[in-house]
N, C-alpha and C positions, 0 to 999 in steps of 0.2 A: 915502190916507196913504202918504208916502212915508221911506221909510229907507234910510239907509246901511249897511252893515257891513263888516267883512274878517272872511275867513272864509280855514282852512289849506289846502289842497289839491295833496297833490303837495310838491314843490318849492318853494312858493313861496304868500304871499298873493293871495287875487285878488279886485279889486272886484267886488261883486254891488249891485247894483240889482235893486229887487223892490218889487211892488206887496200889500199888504197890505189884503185886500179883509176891510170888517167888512159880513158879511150880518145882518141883524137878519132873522128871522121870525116873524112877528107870529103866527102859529097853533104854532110848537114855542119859541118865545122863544130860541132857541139863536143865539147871538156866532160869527163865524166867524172862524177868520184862517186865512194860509197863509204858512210861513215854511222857509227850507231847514233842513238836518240840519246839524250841525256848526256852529250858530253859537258865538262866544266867548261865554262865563260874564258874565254883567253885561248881554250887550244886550238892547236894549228892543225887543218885540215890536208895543206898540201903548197907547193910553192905556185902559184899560178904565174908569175911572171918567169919562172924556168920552164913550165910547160908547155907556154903560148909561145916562149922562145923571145920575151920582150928583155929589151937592156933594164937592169934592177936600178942604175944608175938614173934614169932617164924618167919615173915612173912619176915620180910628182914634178917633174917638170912639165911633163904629156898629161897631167890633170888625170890618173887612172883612177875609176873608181868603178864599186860594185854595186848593181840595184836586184833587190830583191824581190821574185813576183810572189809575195804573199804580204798581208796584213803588218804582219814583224819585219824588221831586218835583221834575221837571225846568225850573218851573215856580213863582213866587211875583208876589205884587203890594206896588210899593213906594205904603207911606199915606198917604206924607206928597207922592207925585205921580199917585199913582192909575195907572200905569205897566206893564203889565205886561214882566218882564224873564226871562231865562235864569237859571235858578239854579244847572246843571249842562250842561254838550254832552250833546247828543240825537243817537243815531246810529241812523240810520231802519232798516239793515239788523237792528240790535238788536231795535229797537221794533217790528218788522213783518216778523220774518223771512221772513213767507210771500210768494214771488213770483206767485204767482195773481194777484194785481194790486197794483197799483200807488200805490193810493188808499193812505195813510198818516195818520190821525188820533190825536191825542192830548187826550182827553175833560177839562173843567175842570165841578167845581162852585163857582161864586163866591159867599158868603153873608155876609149884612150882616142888624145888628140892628138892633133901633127905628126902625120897622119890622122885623119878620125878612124878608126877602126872600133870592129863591135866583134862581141865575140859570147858565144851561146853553151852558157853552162848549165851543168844537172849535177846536183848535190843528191845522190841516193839514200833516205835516212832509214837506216834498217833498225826492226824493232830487239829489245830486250826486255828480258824479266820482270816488268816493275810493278805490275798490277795483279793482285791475288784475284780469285774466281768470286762471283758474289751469286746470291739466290735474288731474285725481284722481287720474291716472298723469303722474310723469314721464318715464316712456321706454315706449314701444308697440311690440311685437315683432310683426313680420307672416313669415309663411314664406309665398313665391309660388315655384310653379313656374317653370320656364325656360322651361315651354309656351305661357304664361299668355296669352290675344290682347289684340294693344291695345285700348285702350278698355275693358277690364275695371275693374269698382269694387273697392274694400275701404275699410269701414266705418272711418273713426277714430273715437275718444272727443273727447265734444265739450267744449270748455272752458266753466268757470262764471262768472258775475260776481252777487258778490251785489247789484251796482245794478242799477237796473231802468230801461225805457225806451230813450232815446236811449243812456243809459251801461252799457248790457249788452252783449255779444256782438255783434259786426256784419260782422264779416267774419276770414278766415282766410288767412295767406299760409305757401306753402311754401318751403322753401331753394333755393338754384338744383338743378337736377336734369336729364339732357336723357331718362331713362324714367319720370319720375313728372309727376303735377304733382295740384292741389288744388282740388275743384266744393264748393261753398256749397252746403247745403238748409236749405230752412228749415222745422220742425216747425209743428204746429197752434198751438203757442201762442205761437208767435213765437221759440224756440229756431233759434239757427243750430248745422247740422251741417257738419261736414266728410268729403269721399268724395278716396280717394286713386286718383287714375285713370292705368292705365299707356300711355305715350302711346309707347312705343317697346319693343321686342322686349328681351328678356331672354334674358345668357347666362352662365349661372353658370361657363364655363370661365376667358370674362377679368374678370368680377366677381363673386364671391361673395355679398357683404354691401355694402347700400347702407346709407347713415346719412346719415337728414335731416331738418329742422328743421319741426317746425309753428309759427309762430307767430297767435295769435289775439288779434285789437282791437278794442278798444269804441269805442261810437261818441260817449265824450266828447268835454269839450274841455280840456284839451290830452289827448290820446288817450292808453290806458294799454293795456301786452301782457300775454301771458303766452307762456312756449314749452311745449315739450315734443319728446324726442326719437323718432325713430320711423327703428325698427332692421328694414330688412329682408332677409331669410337666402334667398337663391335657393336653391331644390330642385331636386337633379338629375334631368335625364333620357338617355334612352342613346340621344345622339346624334352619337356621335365613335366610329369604330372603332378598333380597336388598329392600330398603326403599329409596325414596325421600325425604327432607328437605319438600317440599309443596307440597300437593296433584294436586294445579293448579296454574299454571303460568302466567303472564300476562306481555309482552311484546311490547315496540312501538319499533319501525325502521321506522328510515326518508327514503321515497323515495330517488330515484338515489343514493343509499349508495351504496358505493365501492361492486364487487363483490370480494368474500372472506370476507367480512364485519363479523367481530362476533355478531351475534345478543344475545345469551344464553350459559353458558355452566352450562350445569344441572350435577349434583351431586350426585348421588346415593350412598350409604355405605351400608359394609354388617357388621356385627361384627364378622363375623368368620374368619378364618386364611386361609394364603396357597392359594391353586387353588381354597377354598371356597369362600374365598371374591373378587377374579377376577372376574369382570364386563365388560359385554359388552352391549352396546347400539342400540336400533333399534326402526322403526316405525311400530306402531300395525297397524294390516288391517281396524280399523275406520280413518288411515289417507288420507286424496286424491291424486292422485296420481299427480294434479295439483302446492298440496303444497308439494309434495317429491321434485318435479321438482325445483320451488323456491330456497326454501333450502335443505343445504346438512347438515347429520347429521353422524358427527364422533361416529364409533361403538368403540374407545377406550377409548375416554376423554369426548363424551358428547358433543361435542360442535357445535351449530347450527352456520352454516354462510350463509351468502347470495352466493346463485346458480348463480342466470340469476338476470339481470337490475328490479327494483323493481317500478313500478308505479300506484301512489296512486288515480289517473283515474281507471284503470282499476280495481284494487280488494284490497279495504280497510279495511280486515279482513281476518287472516288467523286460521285454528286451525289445532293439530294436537294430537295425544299420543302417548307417549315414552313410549316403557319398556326398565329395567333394568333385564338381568339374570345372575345369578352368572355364575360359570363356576365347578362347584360340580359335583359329579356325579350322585347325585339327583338333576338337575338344579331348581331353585328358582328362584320368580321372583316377581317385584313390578313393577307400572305403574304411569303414572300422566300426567295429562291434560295442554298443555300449548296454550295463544291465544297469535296472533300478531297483533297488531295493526299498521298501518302503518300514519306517520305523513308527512302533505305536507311539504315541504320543502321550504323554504324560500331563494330565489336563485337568488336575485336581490340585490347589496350592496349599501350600500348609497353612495353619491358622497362631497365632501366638493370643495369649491374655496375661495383662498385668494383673495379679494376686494382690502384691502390695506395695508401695511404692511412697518413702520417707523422704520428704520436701518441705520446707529448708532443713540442712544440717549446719554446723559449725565447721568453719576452716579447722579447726583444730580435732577433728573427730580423728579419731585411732583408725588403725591400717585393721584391716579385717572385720570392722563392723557392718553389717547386712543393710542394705539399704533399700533393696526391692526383692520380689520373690516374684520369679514367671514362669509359664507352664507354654508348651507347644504340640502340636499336633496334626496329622496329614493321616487323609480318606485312603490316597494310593496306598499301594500294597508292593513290597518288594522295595529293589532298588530303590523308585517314587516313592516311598510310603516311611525312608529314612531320613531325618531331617535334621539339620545344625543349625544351632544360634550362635549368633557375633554379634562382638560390640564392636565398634572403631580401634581401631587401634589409637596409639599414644593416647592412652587416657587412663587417669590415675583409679580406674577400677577393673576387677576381672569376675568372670563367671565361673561360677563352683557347683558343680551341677548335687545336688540335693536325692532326689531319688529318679525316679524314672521320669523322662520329660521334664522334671522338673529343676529349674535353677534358679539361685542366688546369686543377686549382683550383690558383692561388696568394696571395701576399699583397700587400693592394693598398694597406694604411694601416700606420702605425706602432701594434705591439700594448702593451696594458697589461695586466698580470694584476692590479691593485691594481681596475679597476673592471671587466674581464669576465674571473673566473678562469678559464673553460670556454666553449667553443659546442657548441651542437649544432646541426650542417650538418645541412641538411635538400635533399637533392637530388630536385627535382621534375622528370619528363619527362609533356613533353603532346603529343600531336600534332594538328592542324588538321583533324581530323574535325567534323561535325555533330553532334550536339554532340561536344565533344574528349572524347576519355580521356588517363588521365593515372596515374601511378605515381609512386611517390617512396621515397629509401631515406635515415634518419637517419645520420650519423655524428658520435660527440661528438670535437672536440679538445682536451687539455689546453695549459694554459699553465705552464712553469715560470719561477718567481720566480727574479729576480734583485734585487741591491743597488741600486736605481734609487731610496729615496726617502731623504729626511732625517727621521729623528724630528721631529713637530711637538709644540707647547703648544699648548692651548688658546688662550691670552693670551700676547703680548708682553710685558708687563708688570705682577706681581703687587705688590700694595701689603699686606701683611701687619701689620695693628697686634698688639702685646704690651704686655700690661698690666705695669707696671713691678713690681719685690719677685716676678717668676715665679719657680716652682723651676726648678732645672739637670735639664736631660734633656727636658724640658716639648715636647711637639708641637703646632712653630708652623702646618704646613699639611701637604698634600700635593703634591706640583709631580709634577703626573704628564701625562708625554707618549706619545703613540701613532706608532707606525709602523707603514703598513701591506703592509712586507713580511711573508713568512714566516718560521720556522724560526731560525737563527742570525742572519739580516739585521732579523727583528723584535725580537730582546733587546735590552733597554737596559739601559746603565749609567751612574748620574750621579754628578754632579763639582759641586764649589765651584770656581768659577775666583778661584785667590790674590791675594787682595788684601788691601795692609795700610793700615789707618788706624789713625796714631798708633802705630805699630812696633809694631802689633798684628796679627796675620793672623786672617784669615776663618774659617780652620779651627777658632783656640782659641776663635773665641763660636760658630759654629753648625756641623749638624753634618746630612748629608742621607743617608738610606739609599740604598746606591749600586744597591739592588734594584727598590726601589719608589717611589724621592724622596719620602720622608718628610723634613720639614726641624727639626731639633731641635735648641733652645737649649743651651748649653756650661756656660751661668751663668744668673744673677743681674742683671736692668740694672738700673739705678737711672736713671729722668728727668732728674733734675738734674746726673747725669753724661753720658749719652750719648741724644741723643733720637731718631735714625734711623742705621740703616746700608743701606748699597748696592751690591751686588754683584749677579756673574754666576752663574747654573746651567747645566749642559751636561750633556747628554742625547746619548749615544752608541751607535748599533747595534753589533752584530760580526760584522757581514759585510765584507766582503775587496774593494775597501779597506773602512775603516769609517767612514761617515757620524755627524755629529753636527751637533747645533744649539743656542742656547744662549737662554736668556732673564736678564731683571731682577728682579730681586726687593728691593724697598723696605720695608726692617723699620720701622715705625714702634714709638717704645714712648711708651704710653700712661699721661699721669699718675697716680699713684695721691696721694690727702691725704695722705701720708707724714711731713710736716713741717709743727710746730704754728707760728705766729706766733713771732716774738721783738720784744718790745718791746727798740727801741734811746734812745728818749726819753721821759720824762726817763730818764737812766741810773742805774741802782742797783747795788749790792753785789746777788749771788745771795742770794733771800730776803730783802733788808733793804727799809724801807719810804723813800721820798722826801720830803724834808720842806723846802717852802718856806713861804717869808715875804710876805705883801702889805702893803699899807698897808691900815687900817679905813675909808679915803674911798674906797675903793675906787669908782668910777661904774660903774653898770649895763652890762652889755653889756662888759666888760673882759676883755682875755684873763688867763687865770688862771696856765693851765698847755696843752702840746700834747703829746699820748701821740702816739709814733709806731712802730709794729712793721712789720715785714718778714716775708714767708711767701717759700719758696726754691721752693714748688710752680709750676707753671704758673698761667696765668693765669685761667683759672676759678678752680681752688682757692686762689690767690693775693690774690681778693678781698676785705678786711679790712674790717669793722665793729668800730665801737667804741659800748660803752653802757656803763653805771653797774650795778656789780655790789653797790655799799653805796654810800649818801652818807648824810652827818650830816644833812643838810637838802635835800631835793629840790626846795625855791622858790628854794632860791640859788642852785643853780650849772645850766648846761645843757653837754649835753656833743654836738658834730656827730657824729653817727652815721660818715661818712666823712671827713674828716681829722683826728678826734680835739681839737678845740680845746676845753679848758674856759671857759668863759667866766659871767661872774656876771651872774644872771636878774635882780637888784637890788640896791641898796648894800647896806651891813652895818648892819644895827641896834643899840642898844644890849641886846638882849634874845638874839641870836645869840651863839652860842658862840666863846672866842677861837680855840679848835684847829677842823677842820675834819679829816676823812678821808673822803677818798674811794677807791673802789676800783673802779679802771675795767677792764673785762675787753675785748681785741681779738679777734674770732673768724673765722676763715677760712670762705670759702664752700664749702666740703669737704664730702664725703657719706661717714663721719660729718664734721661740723666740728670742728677743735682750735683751741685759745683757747690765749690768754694773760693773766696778769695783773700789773697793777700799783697799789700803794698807795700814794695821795700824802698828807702830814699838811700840811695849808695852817694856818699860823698867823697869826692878822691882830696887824698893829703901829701903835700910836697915834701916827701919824708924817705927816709931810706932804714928806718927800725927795722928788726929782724924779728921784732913781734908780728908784722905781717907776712910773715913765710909761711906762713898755713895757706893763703890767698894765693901765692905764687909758687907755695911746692918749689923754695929755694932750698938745697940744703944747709940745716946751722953747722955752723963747726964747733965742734964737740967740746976744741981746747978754748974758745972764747963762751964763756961763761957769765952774760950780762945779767946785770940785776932783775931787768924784766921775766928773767926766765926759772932765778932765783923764787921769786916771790910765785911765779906760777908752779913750781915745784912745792912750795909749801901749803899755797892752795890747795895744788891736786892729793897733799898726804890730808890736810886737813877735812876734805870733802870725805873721801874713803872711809875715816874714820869717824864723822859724823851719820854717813851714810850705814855703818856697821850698827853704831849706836839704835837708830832709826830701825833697822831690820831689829832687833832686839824687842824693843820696847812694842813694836806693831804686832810680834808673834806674842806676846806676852798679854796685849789687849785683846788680841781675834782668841785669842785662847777660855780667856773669862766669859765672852759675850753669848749671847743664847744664839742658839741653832736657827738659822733664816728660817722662813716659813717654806721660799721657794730656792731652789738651785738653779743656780745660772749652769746653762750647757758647758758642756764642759771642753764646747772647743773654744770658750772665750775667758781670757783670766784681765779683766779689764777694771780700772779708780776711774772713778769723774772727780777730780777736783774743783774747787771754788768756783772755777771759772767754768766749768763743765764741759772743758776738756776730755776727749777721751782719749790714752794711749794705754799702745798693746803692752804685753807681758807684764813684767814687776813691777808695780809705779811704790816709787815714795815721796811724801806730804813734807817739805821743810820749811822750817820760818827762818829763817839764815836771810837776810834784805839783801845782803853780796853776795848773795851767786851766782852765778853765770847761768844766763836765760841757754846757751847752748853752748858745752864745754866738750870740745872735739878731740880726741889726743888719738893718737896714730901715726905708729912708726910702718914708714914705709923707706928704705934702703938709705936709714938715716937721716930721714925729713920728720919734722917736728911740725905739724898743722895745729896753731891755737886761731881759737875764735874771740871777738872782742868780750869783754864783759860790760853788763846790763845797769842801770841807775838804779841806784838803792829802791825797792818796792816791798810791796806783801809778798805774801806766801807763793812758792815757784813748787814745779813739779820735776822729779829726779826719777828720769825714766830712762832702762837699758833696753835698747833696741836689737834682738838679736840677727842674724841671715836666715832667711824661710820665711816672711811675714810679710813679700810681696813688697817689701822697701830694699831700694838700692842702696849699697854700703859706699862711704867715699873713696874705697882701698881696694886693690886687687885683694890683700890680704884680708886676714879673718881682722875687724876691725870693732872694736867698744864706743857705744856711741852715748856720751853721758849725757843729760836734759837736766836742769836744775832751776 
């Protein structure tokens, strides 16, 4: 009977063909099969009910089943094909751990009733490929001597494979190597060993530590390894003598050198390890015993020093030889010749005297003028007995030598006392001895100050902000500059340099300590009057002549919220309430009424909100937070009140904020005039041309041209009058009228008792917006409000806003 199956191995599936032998035996009655290990779950091993000869039909009626003698049921039979099949993977290493051999069986009893009958099977589970070779050690340390002969063994650990047969252990390969290499043995029971065999001499000098690869292969198919590393540590031996860096030495030493003096410390190295490269040092029997005496020679470190007092009279040549021996058990040894030479000593120092020597000078002394005169001198003779003087370098004098031994310090640079008040010369004499001696003697110079610098500031230019409402006397900063001469050329004294703005001088607003340049305020600014000044400060020494220098200083003064809003629209009596008229058709969305107030602060605090401090009804009316416009949220009902008051307060962005308020009383009229279509933004038509709008035409020619008049007569009086004392900034063109009122740009003063407190005209796509006019009164104010001045216009368009 023949079967197919795939089975996993490795990498990959691999077809297996396999012959599935059923032995029947007639004396043990026992079934045989023989199938690999690791087949898949489901396959069929053989038909058991066509073997045993049982009807297929009959087999779950007869209750047939299979019991398994081991732990699993690896193992079942299907009833309804009589089939036997895999019921789980069988892994033979599991099932048979023991490699003693090789035979691998798995016992079935098959039992069927009616008849009872039993029936004795053997499932043979033959091994395959599936386990690579492993080491028990990953890494094998061996220590071999450097002695060690070729062809010597050392035992490795042999690798395992739990499969058995062909697919166990079969051979062993080493890494490349050119002193090792790897012999096969193979045990009684068929185990392959590995023996590491040295096939070349060993020398722990040029390699210490070899590290090399076992790998070991079974003899599947497709073949599987294992490695393992194997570390080996060479052991020294004392086979290298110690050596010298030089075979011969050549040394001087000055007489009378200190005893204990180092004269050499010689160096010997071994390359071997351990107690083999331990070195000790000594004198061979070619040394004299005159020069042992001399020197002493350290038997640990080598190192010669001076014995006894050395003089170069007596013996001007020494030799001697050193050996070096390991400390081995074969001691080793190396040698090397050293001479000394002994050098006279130069033992006489030269002497220097200061001659003459000018202290204090002036910063300002000229380049080449003499300032000291020195003389030098030395007993030795020859080389020692020739001597040089120095000064320091980087310093604004040099030596000029004068006649024999003798020299002149003078000056070789331009001096400053500001950044080296003093030197100390330092005159060094050395002479050209072996080693040189040398002397030296300090002298300090002074420098005196002169008038050589300018008072400096800090800064060029101070910007100093003052918050407006200061008290008088008030200290704005300190303007404080340094000079750095001495004594009288260091005192300062400061100045305001005179300057008048506006026929006003510098002196009468600030005021500077002429001690310390303290800078302090005279008065009082007010923002809205004067918002910067700019002037000079001068800063003078008193030194002879006297230097000075001067700087800027830019006063800013700094707003304070000093000034609350003024509503100038609608216009009221101080305290009285405003009181207009609408029509009751009024359409939604109409303008009502437009609050407009002015703040004289700067432009932060100049910024005006408007909101609703009281209203009669808060569905009817809205009011724009920024250009104040009232305008109605919905018509008027019959169920809303005919008066209306509102109370709109304008508040500046100030810290704290100051406000303003105003009360307007809005009364509605049961009217349908086309005089209030400025309120409702109705279009007029053009061809109906009623009286009301007659007479307001002649108004608005009349106003213009009173208005013209007015510009006339007012350029003609500012023209005659004398020159202000002060000037208003010139980012403000502001009248306070009677009422002291302030409004922005052109204002003019009328006495006309009928005009209109606020006369609106603007055409917008054929709409005509008039505002009521005001009960005969005093004097009104005629002011054009342009766009840019932080008020909202009533018109998408460029719109003229008349005040009368």
């Amino acid at each position: 009977m023949m079967h197919h199956l795939k089975q996993s191995c490795g990498t990959g599936y691999v077809s297996l063909i396999f012959f599935l032998s059923a032995i029947v035996n007639t004396a043990s009655s026992i079934t045989h099969y023989s199938i690999p290990e690791e087949m898949e779950e489901g396959s069929v091993v053989a038909n058991l009910a066509t073997d045993l000869r049982l009807d297929v039909k009959t087999l779950n009626e007869r209750k047939m089943r299979v019991d398994v003698v081991a732990n699993k049921k690896y193992l079942d039979i299907n009833k309804v094909t009589g089939e036997l099949f895999i019921l789980e993977r069988i892994d033979r290493e599991f099932l048979c751990p023991s490699k003693t051999t090789s035979y691998c069986v798995l016992k079935l009893d098959a039992t069927i009733e009616n008849p009872v009958r039993m029936f004795n099977i053997e499932v043979e589970i033959t091994d395959i490929n599936d386990n690579s070779p492993h080491f028990r050690r990953g890494t094998m340390h061996l220590d071999i001597s450097e002695s060690s002969p070729v062809g010597e063994r050392f035992s490795l650990n042999n690798a395992a494979d739990p499969d058995v047969g062909t697919n166990s252990v079969k051979n062993y390969h080493l890494s490349s190597s050119e002193h090792f290499s790897v012999e096969i043995q193979t045990g009684r029971d068929g185990t392959k060993f590995a023996d590491l065999i040295l096939k070349k001499p060993l020398d722990r000098e040029k390699q210490a530590v070899h590290n090399l690869i076992l790998t070991a292969v079974d003899g599947g198919v497709p073949t599987r390894t294992g490695t393992a590393s194997i570390i080996v540590r060479v052991l020294d031996v004392n086979d290298n003598a110690p050596s010298f860096e030089k075979a011969k030495y050549d040394v001087d030493v000055m007489e009378n050198s200190p005893i204990g003096s180092l004269v050499i410390k010689l160096n010997a190295t071994d390359v071997d390890e351990g107690s083999n490269s331990e070195i000790v040092y000594s004198y061979s029997l070619y040394t004299s015993e005159r020069t042992q005496k001399m020197f002493n020679l350290n038997p640990e470190n080598g190192e010669i020093r001076v014995k006894e007092m050395i003089n170069y009279e007596d013996l001007k040549l020494y030799e001697m030889e050193v050996i070096a021996s390991d400390k081995g058990p074969n001691s080793l040894s190396g040698q090397c010749k050293l001479t000394i030479q002994v050098t006279d000593m130069n033992d006489n120092h030269p002497e220097i005297s200061i001659k003459s020597f000018q202290s204090p000078i002036k910063e300002d002394t000229p380049t080449d003028t003499v300032i000291a005169v020195v003389s030098v001198s030395d007993k030795d003779s020859g080389d020692n007995g020739i001597v040089d003087l120095h000064i320091p370098e980087k310093m604004p004098f040099k030596l000029r030598e004068s006649s024999d031994n003798y020299f002149e310090l003078v000056v070789s640079e331009p001096l400053d006392r500001e950044k080296v008040p003093e030197y100390d010369i330092t005159f060094t004499v050395t002479d050209r001895g072996s080693p040189p001696l040398s002397d030296n003697e300090t002298m300090t110079l002074e420098l005196l100050d002169v008038n050589d610098n300018v008072p400096q500031f800090p800064q060029s230019f101070y910007t100093i902000r003052v918050m407006e409402n200061n008290a008088p006397g008030a200290l704005l900063s300190s303007l404080t500059a340094f000079d750095p001469d001495l004594h009288e050329n260091q005192y300062l004294v400061y100045f305001i340099i005179e300057k008048e703005i506006a026929n006003t001088s510098m002196s009468m607003l600030f005021s500077i300590n002429p001690e310390n340049g303290n800078l302090y305020a005279l008065k009082t600014f007010d923002y809205e009057i004067e918002e910067e000044f700019l002037f000079h400060i001068e800063a003078r020494d008193s030194g002879s002549p006297p230097l000075s220098s001067n700087v800027t200083v830019h006063i800013i003064i700094v707003d304070q919220n000093d000034n609350a809003p003024v509503i100038v629209s609608p216009w009221r009596a101080h305290g009285s309430m405003v009181e207009e008229k609408i029509p009751r058709s009024t359409d939604k969305g109409s303008l009502v009424a437009k609050v407009i107030a002015l703040d004289t602060d700067s432009v932060h605090n100049s910024r005006i909100t408007y909101q609703f401090l009281q209203v009669t009804d808060a569905t009817l009316f809205s009011l724009d937070q920024y250009n104040g416009e009232i305008r109605t949220m919905r018509m008027f009902s019959y169920r809303d009140p005919r008066h209306q008051r509102l109370v709109v307060v304008a508040k500046d962005n100030g810290e704290p904020a100051l406000s303003a308020t105003v009360t307007i009383k809005l009364t509605t009229m049961e009217t349908a005039v086309k005089a209030y279509s400025d309120m409702t933004e109705e279009p007029l038509e053009y061809d109906i041309f009623s009286d009301i709008n007659l007479y307001l035409v002649i108004g608005l020619g009349s106003v213009s041209f009173l208005l013209l008049i007015t510009i006339l007569v007012t350029i003609v009086i500012k023209c005659q009058k004398p020159k202000p004392s002060k000037a208003a900034p010139p980012s403000r063109n502001s009248v306070i009228s009677e009422r002291n009122s302030t409004i922005a740009d052109s204002t003019l003063v009328s006495n006309d008792a009928y005009w209109y407190s606020l006369f609106l005209a603007e055409t917008r796509k054929g709409k005509l917006v008039v505002r009521q006019p005001l009960p005969k009164g005093s004097r009104y104010i005629v002011s054009s409000i342009p766009r840019g001045t932080g008020l909202t216009d009533t018109s998408d368009s460029a719109a003229s806003t008349l005040q009368v």
